[in-house]
C-alpha positions in Angstrom: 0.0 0.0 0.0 1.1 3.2 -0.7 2.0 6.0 1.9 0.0 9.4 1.7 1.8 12.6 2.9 1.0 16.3 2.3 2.8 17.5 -0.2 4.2 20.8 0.0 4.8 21.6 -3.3 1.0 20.4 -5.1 -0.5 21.8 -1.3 -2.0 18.8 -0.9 -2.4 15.1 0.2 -0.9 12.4 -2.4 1.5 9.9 -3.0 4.4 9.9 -1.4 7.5 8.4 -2.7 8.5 5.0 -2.3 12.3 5.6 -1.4 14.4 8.8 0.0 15.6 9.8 -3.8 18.0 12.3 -2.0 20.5 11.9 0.3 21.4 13.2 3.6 18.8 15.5 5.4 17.5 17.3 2.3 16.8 14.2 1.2 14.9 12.8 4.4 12.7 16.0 4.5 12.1 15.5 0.4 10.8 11.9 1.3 8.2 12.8 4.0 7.1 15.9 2.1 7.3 15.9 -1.4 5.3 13.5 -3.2 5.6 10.9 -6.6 3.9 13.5 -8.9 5.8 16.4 -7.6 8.8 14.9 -7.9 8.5 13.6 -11.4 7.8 17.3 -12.5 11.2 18.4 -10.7 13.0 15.0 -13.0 11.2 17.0 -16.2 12.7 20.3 -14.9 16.0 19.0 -13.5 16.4 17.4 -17.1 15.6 20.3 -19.2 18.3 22.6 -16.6 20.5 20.2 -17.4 20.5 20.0 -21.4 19.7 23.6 -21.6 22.9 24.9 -19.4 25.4 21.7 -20.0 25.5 21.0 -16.6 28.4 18.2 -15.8 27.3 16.0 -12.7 30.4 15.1 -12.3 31.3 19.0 -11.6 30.8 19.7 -8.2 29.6 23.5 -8.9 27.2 22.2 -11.3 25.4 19.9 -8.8 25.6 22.7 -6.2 23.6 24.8 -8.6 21.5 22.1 -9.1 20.7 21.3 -5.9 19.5 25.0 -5.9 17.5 25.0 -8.5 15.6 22.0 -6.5 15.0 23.6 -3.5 13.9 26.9 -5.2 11.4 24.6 -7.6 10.0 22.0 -5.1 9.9 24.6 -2.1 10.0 28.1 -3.2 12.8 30.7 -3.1 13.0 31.2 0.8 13.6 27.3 1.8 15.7 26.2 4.6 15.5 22.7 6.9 14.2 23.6 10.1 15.3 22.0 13.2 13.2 19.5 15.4 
């Protein structure tokens, strides 16, 4: 059975994903609030970022920039991990 969470980025309940896709804490927080359908529209995005710019993953910058671009798509421009 699949797990529901509320997703932050569709603002409401849905699928959640089946595996942390991220690591570290980024990653946790991505896995109990970001859900399947919200996260395949960040792979479409993440994909086109990547062709359009010629981002190298294996460039360290690149993935920093990224990583950016995530957390400004799936959580809006303001995002940080807050403590529990």
């Amino acid at each position: 059975m699949s797990k529901i969470i509320y997703c932050v980025f569709l603002k409401k309940k849905s699928e959640g994903l089946d595996a942390p896709c991220y690591p570290g804490a980024l990653g946790k927080y991505i896995y109990e609030h970001i859900s399947k359908t919200a996260w395949m529209q960040w792979q479409n995005k993440q994909t086109i970022l990547i062709n359009e710019n010629k981002l190298n993953m294996m460039n360290i910058t690149d993935r920093m920039m990224l990583e950016k671009e995530m957390k400004t798509f799936l959580f809006g421009e303001n995002f940080s991990i807050k403590s529990k």
